[in-house]
N, C-alpha and C positions, 0 to 999 in steps of 0.2 A: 168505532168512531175514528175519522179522519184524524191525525196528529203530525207533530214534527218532536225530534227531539235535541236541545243543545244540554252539550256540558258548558258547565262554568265554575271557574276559577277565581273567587270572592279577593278583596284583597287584604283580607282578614286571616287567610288559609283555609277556609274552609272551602268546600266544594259540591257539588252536584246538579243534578237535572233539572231543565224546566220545558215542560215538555206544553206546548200550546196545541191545543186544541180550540180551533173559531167555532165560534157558537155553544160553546158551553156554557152551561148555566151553573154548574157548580165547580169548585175549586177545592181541591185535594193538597194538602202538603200530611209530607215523610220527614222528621227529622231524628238522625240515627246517630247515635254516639256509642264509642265502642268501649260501652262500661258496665255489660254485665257482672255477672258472676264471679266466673273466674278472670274479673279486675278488682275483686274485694283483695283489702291489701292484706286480711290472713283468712285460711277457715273459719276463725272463731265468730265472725261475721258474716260469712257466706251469704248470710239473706239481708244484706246492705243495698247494694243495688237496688233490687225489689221494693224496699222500703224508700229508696228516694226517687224512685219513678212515682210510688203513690202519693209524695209529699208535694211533687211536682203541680198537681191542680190544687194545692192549702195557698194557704196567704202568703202574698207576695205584695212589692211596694207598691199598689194599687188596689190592692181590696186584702182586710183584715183576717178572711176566713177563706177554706172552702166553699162555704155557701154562697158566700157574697158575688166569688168569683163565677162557680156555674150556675146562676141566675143572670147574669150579665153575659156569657159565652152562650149560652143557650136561649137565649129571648128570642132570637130570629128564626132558632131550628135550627143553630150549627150543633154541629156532633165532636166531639173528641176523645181519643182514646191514646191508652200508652200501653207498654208490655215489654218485659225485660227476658231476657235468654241466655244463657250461656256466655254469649260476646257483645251483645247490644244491649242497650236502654231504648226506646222508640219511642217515639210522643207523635200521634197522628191526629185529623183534623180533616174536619169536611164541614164547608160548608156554602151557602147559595154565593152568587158572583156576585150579586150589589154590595155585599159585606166583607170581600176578602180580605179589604185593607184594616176593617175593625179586626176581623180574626185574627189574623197576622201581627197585630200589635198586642191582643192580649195572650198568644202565643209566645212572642217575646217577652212579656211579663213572667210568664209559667218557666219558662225554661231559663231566663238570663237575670230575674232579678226574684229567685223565691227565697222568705222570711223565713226559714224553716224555725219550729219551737215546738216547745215540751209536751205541749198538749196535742199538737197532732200529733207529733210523735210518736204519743201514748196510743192515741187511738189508730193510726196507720200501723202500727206495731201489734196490734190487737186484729185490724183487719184481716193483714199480711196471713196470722194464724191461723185465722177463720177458712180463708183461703186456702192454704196448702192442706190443714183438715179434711175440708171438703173435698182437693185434689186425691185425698188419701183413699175415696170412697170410690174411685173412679181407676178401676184395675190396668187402664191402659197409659193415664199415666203415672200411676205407683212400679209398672214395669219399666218403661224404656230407659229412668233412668237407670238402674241396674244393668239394663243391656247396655251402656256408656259402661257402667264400672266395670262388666266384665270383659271387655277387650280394653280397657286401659286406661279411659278419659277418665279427665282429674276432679269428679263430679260427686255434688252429694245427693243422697236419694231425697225423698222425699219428707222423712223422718227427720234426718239430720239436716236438713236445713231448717223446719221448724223449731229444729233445738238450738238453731242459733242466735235466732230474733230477740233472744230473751239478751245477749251481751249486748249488741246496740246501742250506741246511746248518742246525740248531738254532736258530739266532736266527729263521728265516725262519718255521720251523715254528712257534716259540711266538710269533710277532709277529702270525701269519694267524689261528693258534687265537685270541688274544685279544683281536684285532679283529673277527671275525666269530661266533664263537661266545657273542653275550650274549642276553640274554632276551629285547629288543626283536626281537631279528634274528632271533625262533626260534618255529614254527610247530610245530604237535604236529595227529595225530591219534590219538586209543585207540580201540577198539573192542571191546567183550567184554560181559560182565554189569557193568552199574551199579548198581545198587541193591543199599543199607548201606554202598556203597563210594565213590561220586561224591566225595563232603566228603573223604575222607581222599585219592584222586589229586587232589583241586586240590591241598588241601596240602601235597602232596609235592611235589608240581612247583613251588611260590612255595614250597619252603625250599632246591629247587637253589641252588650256592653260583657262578651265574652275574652276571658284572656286567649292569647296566643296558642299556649301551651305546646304537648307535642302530639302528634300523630302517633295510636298505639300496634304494635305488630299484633296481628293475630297467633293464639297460643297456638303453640305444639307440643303433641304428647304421642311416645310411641306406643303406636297398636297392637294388639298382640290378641290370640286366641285365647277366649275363659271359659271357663266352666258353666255345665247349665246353673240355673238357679232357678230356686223354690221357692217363692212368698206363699208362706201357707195361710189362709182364709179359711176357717172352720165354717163359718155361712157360705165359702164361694158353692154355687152349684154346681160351675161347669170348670172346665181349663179354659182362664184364657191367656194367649202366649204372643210374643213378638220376637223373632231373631232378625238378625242384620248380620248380611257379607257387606266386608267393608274393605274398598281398595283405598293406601293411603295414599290420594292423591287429590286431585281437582278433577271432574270432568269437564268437557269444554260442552260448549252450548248442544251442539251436533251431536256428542256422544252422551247427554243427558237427558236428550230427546231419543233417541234411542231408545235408551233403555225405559222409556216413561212408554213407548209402544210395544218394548215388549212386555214391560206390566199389563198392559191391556190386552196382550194374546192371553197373558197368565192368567189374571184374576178381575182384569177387565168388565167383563157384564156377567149373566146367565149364560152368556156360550163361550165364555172363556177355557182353557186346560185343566185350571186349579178351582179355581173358585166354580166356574160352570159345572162343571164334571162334578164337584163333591155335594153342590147343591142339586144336583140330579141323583145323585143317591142318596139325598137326605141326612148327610153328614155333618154341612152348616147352614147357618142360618146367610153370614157372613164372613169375609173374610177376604183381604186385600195387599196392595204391595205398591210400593213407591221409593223415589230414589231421593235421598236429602244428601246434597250438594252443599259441601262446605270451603274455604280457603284451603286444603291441607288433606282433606278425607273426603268421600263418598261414601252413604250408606245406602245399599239395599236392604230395606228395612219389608218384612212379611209380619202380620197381626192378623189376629181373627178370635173368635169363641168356638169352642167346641167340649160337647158331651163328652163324659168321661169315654162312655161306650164307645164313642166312633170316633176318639182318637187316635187311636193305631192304624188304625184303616184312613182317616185324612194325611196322616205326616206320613204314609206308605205312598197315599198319591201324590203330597207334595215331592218325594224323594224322586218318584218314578218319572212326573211330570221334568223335574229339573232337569233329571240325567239324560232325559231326550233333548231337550233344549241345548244341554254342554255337550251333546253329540251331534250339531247341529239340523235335530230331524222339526223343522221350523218350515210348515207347510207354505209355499210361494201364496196360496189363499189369503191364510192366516196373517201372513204380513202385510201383502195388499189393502187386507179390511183394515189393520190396523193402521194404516198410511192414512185410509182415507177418513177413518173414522178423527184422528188426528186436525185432518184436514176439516172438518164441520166443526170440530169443538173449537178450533181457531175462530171462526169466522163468528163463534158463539164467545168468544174469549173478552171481549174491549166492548163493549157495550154502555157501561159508563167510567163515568172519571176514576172512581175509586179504583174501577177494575183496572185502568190504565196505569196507576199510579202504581199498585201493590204489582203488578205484573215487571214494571222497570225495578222497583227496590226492590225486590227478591234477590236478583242478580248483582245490581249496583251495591249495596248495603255490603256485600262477600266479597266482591273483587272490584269491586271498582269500574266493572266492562257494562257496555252498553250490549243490551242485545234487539237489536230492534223488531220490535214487533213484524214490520212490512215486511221481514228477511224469514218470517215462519215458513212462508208457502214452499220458499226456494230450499230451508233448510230441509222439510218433509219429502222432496221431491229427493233429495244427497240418501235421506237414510237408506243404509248397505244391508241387508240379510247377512251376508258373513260378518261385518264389521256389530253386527248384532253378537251374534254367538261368539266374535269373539271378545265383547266386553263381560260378557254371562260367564263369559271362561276366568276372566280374570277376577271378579269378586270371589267364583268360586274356589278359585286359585289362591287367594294374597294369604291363607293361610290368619286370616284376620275373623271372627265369630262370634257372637255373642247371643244367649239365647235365657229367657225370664220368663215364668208364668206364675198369676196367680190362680191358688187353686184350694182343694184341702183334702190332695191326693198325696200320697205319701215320694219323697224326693227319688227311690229306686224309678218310681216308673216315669218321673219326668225324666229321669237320665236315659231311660229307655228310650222316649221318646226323641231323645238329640240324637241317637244313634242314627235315627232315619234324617239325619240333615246334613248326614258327610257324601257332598256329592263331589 
């Protein structure tokens, strides 16, 4: 979809995108405040945030309940959702263009005037459990955070943050809501039809009844190589594992594309290196790689499932497959397809508003930079073959590791298994 995109500077302090797209018929907003996790002001509440992203759609000074609220947010077919991480809280929002300005104001209800009390509390606190329970069943995420604790991030697994929910309690809630939720600390993106409308969303967002506050630095925490690790599962059937090379650093647009193409030589499709190759002998079902780009680090992050039995034999060819790649035997073929295949998924990329919207905060949300869509084609045509290998060299390199599986294989031979990941 056709688009333009401005930054704007509120005169409240807050800031972010508005990205217009004529002829939309629906309307996207992002609004990102940097009050996750590790903004809870000790561990013993770790899962604070989380619980007041869920308090965020309860009663607020215009409707008494949850219920009340999404019955009234929901009559026309709008959607809303929110989700807290690590560094962010996020409260998203879609819905049709005749109604953006109702959205938008009962949006500003949710986020700048919520009642919070004891009865939600009780039952978001109950949720919240229900939730990370369920996350417990789910071996890929009961892993990666362990792959965080083992190179160094200041994170609790999955466990220990459900064992925090129980100290929680109101004062914490509105202490966190009004320490992190001010206008400096708050990033926005919309995306929909602008024009006749631009001047009236500025000013509605600088008359939200948000304090000042201050804008928060993104954490840092030194990186370092750790041990494998065991989650043992006495039902698990199979192994399943994630490690991450991790450079501490930022990558820039250019070089994060990059390496998203050479994921796609690696593990890419059925004729990928890693993934092709192992699903050709019947190794795995699946198994994959991607790059998570943060203010401060980069992870090459590898997951997958695999049979006790053809374990040794997949992490011999992931070993093998790497150590070509850091030696750079990277067929001129193999990266052309991956250029071009590059090249069609873009063209497949902005399709609708949401996609447009989630495609700008990814980036924006981290750093703050624009990366524009219409600069994909130019940037695909820049990626280097050597400037390839030699970013492959450098995760391989930073000396930074981490590696978790669940399983209910005994720990010598998952340490075996790490052996085949020193490339």
């Amino acid at each position: 979809m056709k688009h333009s995109v401005e930054e704007v500077q509120l005169k409240n302090g807050a800031k972010g995108l508005l990205i217009d797209i004529p002829g939309a018929t629906v309307m996207a907003t992002r609004i990102e405040f940097r009050a996750g996790m590790l903004y809870a002001k000790n561990k013993d509440i770790y899962e604070l945030p989380h619980v007041v992203e869920h308090l965020a759609f309860g009663a607020n000074s215009g409707f008494k309940n949850e219920q009340e609220f999404e019955a009234e947010f929901t009559k026309n077919g709008a959607y809303h959702n929110a989700w807290t991480s690590d560094v962010s809280v996020c409260y998203e929002t879609e819905c049709a263009d005749f109604e953006w300005d109702r959205i938008m104001e009962l949006q500003r209800l949710s986020i700048c005037e919520p009642k919070f009390n004891e009865d939600e509390l009780k039952s978001e606190k109950a949720n919240v459990k229900s939730e990370l329970t369920g996350y417990m069943n789910d071996y890929y995420r009961l892993l990666w955070p362990r792959v965080q604790q083992a190179v160094g991030e200041d994170v609790l697994d999955l466990a220990q943050r459900r064992d925090t929910i129980a100290n929680i309690d109101l004062k914490d809630i509105r202490e966190h809501y009004r320490r992190t939720h001010t206008a400096k600390n708050m990033l926005f993106v919309i995306a929909g039809k602008m024009k006749g409308r631009r001047k009236e969303i500025i000013r509605k967002l600088e008359e939200w009844p948000l304090k000042e506050g201050e804008k928060f630095e993104m954490p840092f925490t030194d990186l370092h190589a750790g041990e494998a690790v065991s989650i043992r599962r006495k039902d698990a059937s199979n192994i399943t594992f994630g490690f991450s090379l991790v450079t501490p650093r930022h990558l820039s647009a250019d070089e994060a594309f990059t390496m998203s193409c050479l994921n796609h030589i690696l593990n890419g499709t059925t004729n990928s290196k890693i993934f092709g190759t192992a699903r050709k002998r019947g190794l795995v079902y699946g198994m994959g790689s991607s790059i998570a780009n943060n203010a401060r680090s980069t992870y090459w992050d590898f997951d997958g499932e695999v049979n006790v039995e053809n374990a040794e034999e997949l992490f011999s060819l992931i070993q093998e497959e790497m150590m070509k790649t850091l030696n750079g035997e990277i067929a001129e073929t193999d990266f052309e397809a991956a250029k071009s295949y590059a090249l069609g998924r873009f063209q497949m990329g902005a399709q609708t508003v949401g996609q447009i919207a989630d495609y700008y905060a990814e980036n924006y949300f981290v750093n703050e930079e624009i990366e524009r869509y219409d600069g994909m084609p130019d940037l695909i045509k820049r990626i280097d073959r050597t400037r390839m290998i030699d970013l492959a060299r450098e995760f391989a390199g930073s000396g930074i590791k981490g590696f978790a599986t669940v399983s209910s294989v005994e720990k010598a031979f998952i340490s075996g298994l790490e052996t085949k990941l020193n490339f």
